[in-house]
C-alpha positions in Angstrom: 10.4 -70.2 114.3 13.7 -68.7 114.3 13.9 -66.9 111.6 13.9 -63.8 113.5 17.1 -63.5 114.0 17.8 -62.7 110.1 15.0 -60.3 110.0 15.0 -58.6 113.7 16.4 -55.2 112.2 13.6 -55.0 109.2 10.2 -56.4 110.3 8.5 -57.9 113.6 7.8 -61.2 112.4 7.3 -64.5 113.2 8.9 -67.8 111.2 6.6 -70.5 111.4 2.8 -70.8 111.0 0.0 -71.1 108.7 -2.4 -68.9 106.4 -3.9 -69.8 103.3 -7.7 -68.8 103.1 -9.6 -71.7 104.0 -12.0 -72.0 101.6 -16.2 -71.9 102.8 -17.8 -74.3 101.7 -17.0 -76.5 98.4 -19.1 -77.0 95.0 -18.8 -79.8 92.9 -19.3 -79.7 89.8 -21.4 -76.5 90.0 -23.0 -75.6 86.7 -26.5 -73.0 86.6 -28.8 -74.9 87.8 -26.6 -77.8 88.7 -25.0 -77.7 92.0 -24.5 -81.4 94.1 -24.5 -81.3 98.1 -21.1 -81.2 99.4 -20.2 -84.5 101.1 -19.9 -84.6 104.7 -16.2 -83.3 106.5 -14.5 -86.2 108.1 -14.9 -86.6 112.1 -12.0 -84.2 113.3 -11.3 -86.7 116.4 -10.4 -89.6 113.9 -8.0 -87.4 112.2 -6.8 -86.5 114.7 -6.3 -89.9 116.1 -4.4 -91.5 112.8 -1.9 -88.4 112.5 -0.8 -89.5 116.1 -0.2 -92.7 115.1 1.2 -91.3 112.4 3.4 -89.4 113.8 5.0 -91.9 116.0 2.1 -92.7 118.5 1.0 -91.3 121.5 3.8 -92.5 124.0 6.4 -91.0 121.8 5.0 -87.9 121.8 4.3 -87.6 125.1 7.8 -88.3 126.1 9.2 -85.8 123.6 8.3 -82.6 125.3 11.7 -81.2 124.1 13.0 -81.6 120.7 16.2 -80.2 119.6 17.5 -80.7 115.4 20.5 -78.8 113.4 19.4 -77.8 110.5 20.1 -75.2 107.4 17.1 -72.8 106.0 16.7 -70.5 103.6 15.1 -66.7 105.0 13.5 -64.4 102.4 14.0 -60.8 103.9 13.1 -57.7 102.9 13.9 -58.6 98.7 16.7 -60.9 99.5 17.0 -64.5 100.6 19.5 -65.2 103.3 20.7 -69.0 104.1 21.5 -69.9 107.6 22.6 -72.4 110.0 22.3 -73.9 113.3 20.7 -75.1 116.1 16.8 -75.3 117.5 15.6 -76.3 120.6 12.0 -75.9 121.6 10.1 -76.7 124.4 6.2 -75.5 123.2 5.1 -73.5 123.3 7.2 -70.9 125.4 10.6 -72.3 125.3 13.1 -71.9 122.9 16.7 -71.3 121.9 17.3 -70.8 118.1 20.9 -69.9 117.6 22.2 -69.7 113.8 24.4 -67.7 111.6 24.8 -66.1 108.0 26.5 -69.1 106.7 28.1 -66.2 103.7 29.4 -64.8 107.3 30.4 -67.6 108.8 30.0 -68.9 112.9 31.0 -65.3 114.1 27.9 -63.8 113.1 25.9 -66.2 115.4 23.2 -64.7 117.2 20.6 -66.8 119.8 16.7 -66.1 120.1 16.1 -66.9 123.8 12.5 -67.5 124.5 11.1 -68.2 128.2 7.6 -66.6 128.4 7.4 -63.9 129.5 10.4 -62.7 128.8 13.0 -63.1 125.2 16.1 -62.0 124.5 18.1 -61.9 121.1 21.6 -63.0 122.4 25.2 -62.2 120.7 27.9 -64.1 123.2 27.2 -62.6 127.0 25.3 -59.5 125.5 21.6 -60.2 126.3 19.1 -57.4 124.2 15.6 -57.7 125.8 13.0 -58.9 122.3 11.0 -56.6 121.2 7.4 -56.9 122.3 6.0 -57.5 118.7 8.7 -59.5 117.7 8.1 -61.8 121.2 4.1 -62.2 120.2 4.6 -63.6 116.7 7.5 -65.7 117.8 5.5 -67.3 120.9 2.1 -67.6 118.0 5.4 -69.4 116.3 6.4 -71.6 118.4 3.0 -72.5 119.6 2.9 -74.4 116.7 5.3 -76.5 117.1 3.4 -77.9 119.9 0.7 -78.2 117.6 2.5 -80.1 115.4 3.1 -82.4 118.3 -0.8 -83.3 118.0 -1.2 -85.0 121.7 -1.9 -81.6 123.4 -4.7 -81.2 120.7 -6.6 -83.8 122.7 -6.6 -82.2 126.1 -10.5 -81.1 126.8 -9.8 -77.3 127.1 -9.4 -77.2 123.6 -12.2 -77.5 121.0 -11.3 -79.6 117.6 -14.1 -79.1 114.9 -14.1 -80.4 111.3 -12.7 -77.6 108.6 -12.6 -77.6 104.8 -9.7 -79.2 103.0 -6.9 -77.2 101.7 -6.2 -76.8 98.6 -4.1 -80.1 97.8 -7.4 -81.8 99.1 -6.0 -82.7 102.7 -9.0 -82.8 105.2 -9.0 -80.3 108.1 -9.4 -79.8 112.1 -9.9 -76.5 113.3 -7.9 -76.0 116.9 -9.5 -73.5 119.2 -7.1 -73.5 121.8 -7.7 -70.7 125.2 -5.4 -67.6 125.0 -4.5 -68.4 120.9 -5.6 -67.7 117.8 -7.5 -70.7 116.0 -5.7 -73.1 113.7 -6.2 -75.6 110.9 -4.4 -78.6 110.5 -4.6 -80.6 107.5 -3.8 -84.5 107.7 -2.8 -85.9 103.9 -5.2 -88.0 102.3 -3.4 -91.4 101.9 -1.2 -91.3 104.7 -2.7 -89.6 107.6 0.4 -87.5 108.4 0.2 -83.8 109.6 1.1 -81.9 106.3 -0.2 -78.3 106.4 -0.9 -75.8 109.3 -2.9 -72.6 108.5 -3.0 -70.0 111.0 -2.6 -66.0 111.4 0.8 -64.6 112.5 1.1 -61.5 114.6 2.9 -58.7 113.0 4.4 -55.2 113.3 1.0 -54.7 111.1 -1.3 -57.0 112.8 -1.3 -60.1 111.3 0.0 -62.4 108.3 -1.6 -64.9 106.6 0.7 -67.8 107.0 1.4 -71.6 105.5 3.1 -74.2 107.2 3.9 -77.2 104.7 5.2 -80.3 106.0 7.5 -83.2 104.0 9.9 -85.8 104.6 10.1 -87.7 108.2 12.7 -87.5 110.8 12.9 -90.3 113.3 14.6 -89.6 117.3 13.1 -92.1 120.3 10.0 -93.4 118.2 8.9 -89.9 117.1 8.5 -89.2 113.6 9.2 -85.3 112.8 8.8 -83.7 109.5 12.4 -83.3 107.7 11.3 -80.3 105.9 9.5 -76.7 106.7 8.1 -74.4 103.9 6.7 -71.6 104.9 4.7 -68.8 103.1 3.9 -66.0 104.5 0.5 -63.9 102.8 1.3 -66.6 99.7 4.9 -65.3 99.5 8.0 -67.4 100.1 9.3 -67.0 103.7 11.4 -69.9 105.2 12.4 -73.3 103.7 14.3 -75.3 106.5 15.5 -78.6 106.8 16.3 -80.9 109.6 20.2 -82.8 109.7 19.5 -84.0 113.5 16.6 -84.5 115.8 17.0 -85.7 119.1 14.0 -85.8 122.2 14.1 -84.8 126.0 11.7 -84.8 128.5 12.7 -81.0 129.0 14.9 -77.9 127.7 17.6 -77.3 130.5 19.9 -74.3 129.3 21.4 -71.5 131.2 20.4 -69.1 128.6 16.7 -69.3 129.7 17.5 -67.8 132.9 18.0 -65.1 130.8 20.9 -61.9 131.8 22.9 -62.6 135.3 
């Protein structure tokens, strides 16, 4: 989710995502020869359906193809945690300019993540350096998110939604099969309905990472309500803590930059 930029030089890794084991099934209040039936998972379409509403209803969404925020984050890398700044803009899930800088290091140190599927780029001023191919597959499983975490495309009939176990805070789950990706569990809170928790698997230099995505805090731009706050952990290990200043919506991304070198 951006994060890349910090951690390009060390490690092929994405910045966004999910990953905590989803738990089989639950027993309550198991004792020997005491064990109650689990009680039945909630219907995945209705979940679905009130963190929509939730999140600003369906015409809002809709409309906000594009989102663009400023923001600050914290990015823990290789034993040290660095703390940047700037600006995202996403189009999900294969459009995206991330640019940010070492904020120790000041605006100089600015470097862009150019994303325009198939291609990437890591950008410093005119200089365009093509992305590496592992770093582009965790950063596109990345960004896929975020258009999961716009919840409308979950409805479309090419993808399958089925009920999952609830995470460990007790938030109730819908597994995302979506074609061409990796599945996906998102976890609506309990009282409010609101998208709180994505669980997925993360491409990486090794494979894959188990990865956390926990949601807080609301952001409001043309009727959409965005979380404020992203905490990620990455195999149960602090990764990226980022929080939102701005947000504002478009119906697309329109930047030069995605034309890539000229």
């Amino acid at each position: 989710m951006g994060a890349a930029i910090v951690r390009v030089i060390t490690r092929a890794r994405g910045a966004l995502g999910v990953g905590a084991v989803v738990a089989g099934a639950v027993v309550i209040g198991a004792t020997a020869g005491d064990v109650r039936a689990q009680a039945p998972l909630p219907d995945p379409d209705s979940l679905l359906a009130r963190a929509i509403e939730a999140g600003g209803g369906e015409q809002a969404l809709q409309a906000a193809r594009a989102l663009t925020w400023e923001g600050d984050a914290f990015v823990t890398s290789g034993g040290r945690v660095v703390r940047i700044t700037g600006t995202w803009m996403v189009q999900p899930p294969d459009t995206a300019i991330v640019a940010t800088w070492d904020v120790t290091r000041g605006p100089a140190t600015m470097r862009a993540l150019v994303i325009a599927v198939p291609r990437g780029w890591i950008v410093a001023g005119d200089r365009f350096d093509p992305m590496p191919p592992t770093l582009l597959a965790a950063e596109r499983d990345e960004f896929h998110l975020y258009e999961l975490m716009r919840l409308v495309g979950v409805r479309a009939p090419s993808v399958t939604r089925t009920a999952a176990p609830p995470d460990t805070a007790g938030n109730p789950g819908v597994r995302v099969s979506w074609p061409g990706r990796r599945d996906v569990v998102l976890h609506m809170d309990r009282a409010t309905g609101r998208l709180v928790h994505l669980q997925a698997e993360i491409s990486d230099a090794q494979g894959t990472v188990r990865q956390d995505a926990w949601l807080e805090g609301t952001i409001e731009a043309d009727g959409v309500r965005w979380p404020r706050t992203l905490r990620l952990l990455q195999d149960g290990a602090p990764y990226f803590l980022m929080t939102l200043r701005t947000l504002r919506t478009a119906a697309r991304l329109d930047d030069p930059r995605l034309a890539g070198p000229r």
